[in-house]
Every structure is written in C-alpha cells, then in structure tokens.
N, C-alpha and C positions, 0 to 999 in steps of 0.2 A: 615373475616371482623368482626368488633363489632360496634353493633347498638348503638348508644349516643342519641341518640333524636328519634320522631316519623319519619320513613321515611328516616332517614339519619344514615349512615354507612362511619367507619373510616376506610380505606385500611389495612391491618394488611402488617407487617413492620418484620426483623430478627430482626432487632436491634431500639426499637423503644418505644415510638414514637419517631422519626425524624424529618423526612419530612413526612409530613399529605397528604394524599390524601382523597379526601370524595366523599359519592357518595349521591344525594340528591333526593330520584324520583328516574327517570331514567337522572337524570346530575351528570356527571363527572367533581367534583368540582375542578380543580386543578389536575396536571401530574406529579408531582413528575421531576427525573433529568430523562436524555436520559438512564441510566443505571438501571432503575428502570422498564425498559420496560417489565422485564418478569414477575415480581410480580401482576403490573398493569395488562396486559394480561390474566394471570391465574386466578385470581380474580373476572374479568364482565366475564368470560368464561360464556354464559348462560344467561346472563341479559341483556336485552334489554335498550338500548340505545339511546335518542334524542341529546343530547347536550355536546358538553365539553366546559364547560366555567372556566376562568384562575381569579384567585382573581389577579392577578398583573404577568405583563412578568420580570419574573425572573427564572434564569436557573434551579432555583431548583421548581419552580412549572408549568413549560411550558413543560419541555423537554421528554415528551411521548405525549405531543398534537396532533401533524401533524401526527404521525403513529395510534391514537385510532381515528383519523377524518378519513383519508381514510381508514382506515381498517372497519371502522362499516357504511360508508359512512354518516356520521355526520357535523355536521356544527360547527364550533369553535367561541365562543361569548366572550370579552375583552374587557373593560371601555376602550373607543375614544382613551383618552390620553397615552395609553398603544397599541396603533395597530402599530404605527408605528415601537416600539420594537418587538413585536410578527412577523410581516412581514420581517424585516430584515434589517430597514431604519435605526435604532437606536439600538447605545448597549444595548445587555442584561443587563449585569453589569451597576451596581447603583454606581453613584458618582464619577464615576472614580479611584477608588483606584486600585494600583496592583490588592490585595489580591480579590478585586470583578472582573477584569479582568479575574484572571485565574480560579475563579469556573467557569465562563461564557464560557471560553475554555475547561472545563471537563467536568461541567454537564450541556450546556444549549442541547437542543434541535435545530434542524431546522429550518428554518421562515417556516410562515406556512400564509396563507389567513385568514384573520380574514371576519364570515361569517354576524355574528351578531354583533354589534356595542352596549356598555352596556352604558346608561345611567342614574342620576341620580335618581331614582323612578321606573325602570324599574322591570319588576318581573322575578326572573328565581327560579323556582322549589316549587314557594309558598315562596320565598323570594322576597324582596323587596331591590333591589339596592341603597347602599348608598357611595358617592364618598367619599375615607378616604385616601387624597394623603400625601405624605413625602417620606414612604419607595421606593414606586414609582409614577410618574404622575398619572398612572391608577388605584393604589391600589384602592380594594372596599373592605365594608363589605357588607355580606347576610344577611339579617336581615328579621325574622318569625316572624309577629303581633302576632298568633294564641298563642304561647306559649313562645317568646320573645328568643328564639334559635340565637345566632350570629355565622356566621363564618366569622373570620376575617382575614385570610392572616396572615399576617406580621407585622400588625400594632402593634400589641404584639408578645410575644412568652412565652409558658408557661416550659421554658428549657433553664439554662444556659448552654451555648456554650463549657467555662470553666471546669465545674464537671459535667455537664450532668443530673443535680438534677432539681429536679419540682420546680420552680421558675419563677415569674411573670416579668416580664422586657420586655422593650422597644429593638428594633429592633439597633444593633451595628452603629453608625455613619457612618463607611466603607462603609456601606450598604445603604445606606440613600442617597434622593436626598439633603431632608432637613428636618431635625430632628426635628428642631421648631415647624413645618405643623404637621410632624406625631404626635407630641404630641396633637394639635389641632382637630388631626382626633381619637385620644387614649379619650381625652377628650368627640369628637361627641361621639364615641363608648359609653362611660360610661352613655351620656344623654339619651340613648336609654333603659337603667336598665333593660338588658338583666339578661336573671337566667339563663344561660350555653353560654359557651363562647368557639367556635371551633378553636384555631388558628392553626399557618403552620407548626408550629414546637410544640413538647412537648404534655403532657394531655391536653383533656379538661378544663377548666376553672368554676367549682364549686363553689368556696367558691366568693360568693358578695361580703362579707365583707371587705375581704384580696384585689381583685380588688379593690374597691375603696381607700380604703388604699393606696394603690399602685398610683391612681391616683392624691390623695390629695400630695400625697409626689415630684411628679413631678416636675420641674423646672419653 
C-alpha cells in the first residue's frame, strides 16, 4: 500500500495505477473487478475493518464487495441511486453500450445487500458525501474539510485509456449515463478547491492548476 493523504492508503496494483482501490480509516473505499480478489485480500490481511463503501456500482469498483462484507462480516454502504445496481435489480454496465456490457460480464462482481444507504452530507471515514451523478446515478465524491483531500470515483480519471500516460480527462461517453451531468458534478468537484484529488483510475491528482485548466476547457 502507499499512503497519499493523512489516514488514507492506495491499494498497490502489478500494473498500475489502474483501477484504485483505497483504504480510508478502517473503510474499504471501492473493490476493484472480481479478479482483483487476491491482491485486495492479501493487502487488509491484518487490518481491521468497519466498512466498504463503493464510490459508484460499477464492475470495476464493486466486484470484491460482497466477498470482503462476508468475509470480515462488514456492512456495504452505496449512494440510494446506485443500490439498486449493487443488488442485482439494475445493470452494472453504464449506458448500455456493447463495450460496457461485456466488462460487466468480466469484471463485475455479485449483487450484494447494500447495508448503509449513502446520502448527500453523509460522513464516511471523516469524509463528507457529496452526490456527483453522470458516470453513474450514484457516483459520489469523498470529500475531507480538514485538509480538502477528494476521492472522486470516476468522475475524472487521471490515465488515458489509450497510452496509459498521466492525463486528466473526463470519464469515456460508452461509460457514462450522461456526460453533460458528469461534467456538472467535474464542475461541483472543482467548487470544492480540493488540493489532492484521488480518482478510480490513474495517480493522484496534484497539480491545481492543470485541474482547473482542464475544467475551464470543458464543454
């Protein structure tokens, strides 16, 4: 694991960053795909455990949920608008595209009870729940008054898909319920004038400057 913030730790990855896992406290921020079960496992070996809460039901951050809830006998927390994916009622996959279909068929995970219901003002781990929808109904960011730490999901990504280089960009349309929203919630995110920015995919988010930049250039 490597510590980023006070208190919060990024899952260490073979090939990565990738897909983010973070650990906040004692919460399990996000689960990575179902295949990522051994890394996550070997990892909390030893550390104790209250919660795993999902920045948004999507196959690449849910799919070790249901096996680290029962396995640590833990409770599973997800924004309202996102249980009904998490449970099984609603596709994993955003937007319906093929291509989001069949990660949903590889890497999602199992439906799972959602224990804790997350809403808007809510606190998990000394964060402050704020509803940041597009990428999905439920996306949230985490957001830390104390020192203005964000994790954001999806709502960004600091990794093009493409070359696999550190770059700031918006979440792929494919992916997206609605693109327009997520910009709106990229936008909330910026009103927040976070100084480290955790998202799902890629490093950390350092530079301010280049974020905003990035924001003004938007659509």
């Amino acid at each position: 694991m490597r510590q980023l913030a006070k208190d919060v730790w990024r899952l260490s990855e073979r090939i990565g960053p990738l897909i983010n896992v973070y650990l906040a406290e004692d919460v399990l921020i996000d689960a990575g795909r179902r295949q990522d079960r051994g890394r996550i496992f070997r990892q909390l070996e030893g550390r104790n455990l209250s919660l795993v809460a999902i920045t948004h039901a999507h196959p690449d951050h849910q799919g070790v949920a249901k096996d680290v809830c029962e396995a640590r006998g833990i409770p599973l927390a997800c924004h309202a608008d996102d249980v009904d994916a998490m449970e099984g009622r609603r596709p994993l996959s955003a937007g319906g595209s093929r291509i989001s279909r069949l990660i949903a068929s590889r890497w999602g995970g199992p439906p799972r009870r959602v224990d804790r219901v997350l809403r808007e003002g809510d606190e998990v781990a000394g964060f402050r729940v704020i509803h940041a929808p597009g990428h999905s109904p439920g996306e949230v960011v985490l957001f830390r008054e104390a020192d203005r730490v964000a994790i954001c999901g999806d709502v960004i990504r600091n990794l093009s898909y493409a070359t696999m280089r550190k770059t700031i960009l918006e979440p792929p349309d494919a992916f997206n319920v609605d693109s327009e929203q997520n910009r709106a919630s990229i936008r909330k995110l910026a009103d927040l004038e976070p100084s480290l920015i955790l998202p799902g995919h890629g490093d950390a988010v350092t530079d301010m400057t280049a974020f905003r930049r990035f924001v003004e250039r938007l659509p």
